[in-house]
C-alpha positions, 0 to 999 in steps of 0.5 A: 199619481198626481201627487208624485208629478208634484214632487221633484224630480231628484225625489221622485227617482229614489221611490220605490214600488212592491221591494218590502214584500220581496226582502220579507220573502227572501230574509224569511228563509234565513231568520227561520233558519238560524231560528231552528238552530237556536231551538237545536242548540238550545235543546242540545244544551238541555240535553247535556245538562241532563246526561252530566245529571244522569251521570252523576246519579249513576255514581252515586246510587251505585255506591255502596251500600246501595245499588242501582236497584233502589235507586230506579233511571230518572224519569226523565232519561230514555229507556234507549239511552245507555247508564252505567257506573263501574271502578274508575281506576285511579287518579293520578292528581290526588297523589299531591305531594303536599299529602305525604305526611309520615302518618299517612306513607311512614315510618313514623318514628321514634319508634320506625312505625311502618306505614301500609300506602298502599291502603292509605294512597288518596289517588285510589277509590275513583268510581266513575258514572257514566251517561250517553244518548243519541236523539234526532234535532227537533228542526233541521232533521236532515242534519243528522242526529247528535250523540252526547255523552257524560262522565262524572267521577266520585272518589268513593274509598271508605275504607271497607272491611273486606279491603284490610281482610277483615272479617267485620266492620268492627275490626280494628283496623290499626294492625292493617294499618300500622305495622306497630311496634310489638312490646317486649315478651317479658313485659306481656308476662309481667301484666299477666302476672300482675292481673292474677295477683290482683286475682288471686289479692286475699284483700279482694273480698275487702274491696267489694264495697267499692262497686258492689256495696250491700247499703247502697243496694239495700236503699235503692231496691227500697225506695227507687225498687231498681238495685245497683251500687256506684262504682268507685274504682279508680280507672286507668286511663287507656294510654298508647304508648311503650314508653316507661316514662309515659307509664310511669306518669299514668301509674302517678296520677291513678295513685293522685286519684286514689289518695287525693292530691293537692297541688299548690303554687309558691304562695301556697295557693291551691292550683289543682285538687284531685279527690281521693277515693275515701273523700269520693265514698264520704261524700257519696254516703252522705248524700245517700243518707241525705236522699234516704232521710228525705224519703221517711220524712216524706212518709211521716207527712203521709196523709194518712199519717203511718201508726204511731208504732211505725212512726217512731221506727222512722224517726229512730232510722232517721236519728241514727242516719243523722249520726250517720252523716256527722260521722263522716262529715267529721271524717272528711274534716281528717282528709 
């Protein structure tokens, strides 16, 4: 007090006594208040998150092949809380205009393919999880509770079997889609026709050594004691398409790799060369009497060492193969 007498007057107005206690006192409502909305707010955003997560872990563990019973609710969601995932219908935006390829909504011409849209109409195959729940706020619990739900959609088209009528997910599902052009029926009976002529061909047991020769068999029984021969035929390759010219140019390069072909430029130099099947055989003998050669003379330094009765059969086998590889190294020198 005797301090305050000291001071001057115009200061001794503006001092007051006990206000800080009373502002603290009525400020304290209000800061617990919006204290509690923050917590609310914050928990209902929590909250949110967790339904669009429980949403979309109802799409996607009810998507086939699974089912919802090998995928069990988060541990998280509560058991009074509504899940579920169910068709979605369709969605419009996908049916860009940009996607309206002929491949994928026809005709693919020349030849007028027709296209079935309906199976390939990208704006199909929504499936949609949905996630709501109703909690009380963990402050202010006279505000009532709040209800949050979610939705997620998934495009999930693959394309199943059962959709295209067919018996199997091994169908082929091109004749579902595609409503191709049939070929000709005189062109069906002429291939079948064709296969019984190569049938039926009297040089038919003359071609045996191309997949099933007796040597080669003999040799891989001997020493590897698995059979088998390599195949030589030369194969067509598969080609889609009816036109003769398309044909024509297949039929030409199997005749290439049959025969061998040699392509050169202007200057005579070599560009592309197809071996033939007799060059394919040579070179494939040559390298099984080679193998086989290594295999006595691995027998010949045998410790123990073979007999010398047995010795001298394996290095007359030996001999004759040596011819053997001359023989048809001076054949390849012909092709």
């Amino acid at each position: 007090m005797t301090t305050n007498h000291r001071l001057p007057s115009a200061m001794r107005r503006t001092i007051r006594h006990g206000l800080s206690p009373l502002e603290f006192v009525l400020a304290l409502p209000m800061l617990l208040f919006v204290m509690a909305l923050m917590l609310n707010f914050g928990t209902v955003a929590s909250w949110k998150v967790r339904t669009l997560g429980a949403a979309r872990h109802a799409a996607w563990s009810t998507r086939a092949p699974r089912s919802g019973m090998q995928y069990p609710r988060p541990d998280h969601w509560p058991l009074g809380a509504n899940l579920g995932a169910g068709g979605a219908g369709d969605h419009a935006p996908m049916d860009d205009p940009r996607v309206n390829h002929p491949v994928a909504r026809g005709p693919v011409l020349p030849l007028g393919t027709l296209v079935n849209s309906w199976l390939l109409d990208p704006s199909r195959g929504f499936r949609e999880g949905s996630a709501n729940l109703r909690r009380e706020f963990p402050l202010l619990r006279r505000l009532g509770p709040y209800t949050l739900a979610a939705h997620a959609n998934l495009l999930d088209d693959p394309w199943p079997f059962w959709r295209h009528g067919l018996y199997s997910n091994h169908g082929r599902r091109v004749p579902v889609l595609y409503a191709l052009a049939r070929a000709p029926a005189s062109l069906a009976q002429a291939y079948v026709q064709a296969v019984y002529a190569i049938l039926r061909a009297p040089f038919r047991e003359d071609l045996r050594p191309l997949d099933r020769d007796d040597e080669f068999d003999s040799y891989q029984r001997r020493f590897r004691g698995v059979g088998g021969s390599p195949d030589f035929h030369p194969v067509l390759h598969r080609f889609c398409s009816l036109s003769r010219t398309v044909a024509d140019q297949a039929v030409a390069d199997l005749i290439d790799r049959i025969g061998g072909a040699v392509e050169r430029d202007h200057d005579g130099n070599v560009i592309r060369r197809v071996p033939g099947v007799p060059e394919t055989m040579t070179r494939a003998f040559i390298g099984l009497y080679q193998w086989v050669i290594q295999q006595l003379q691995s027998q010949l330094g045998a410790t123990p060492p073979p007999p010398p009765d047995q010795r001298a059969a394996i290095q007359a086998e030996i001999d004759q193969l040596q011819r053997q590889i001359q023989i048809l190294q001076n054949f390849l020198g012909t092709l």
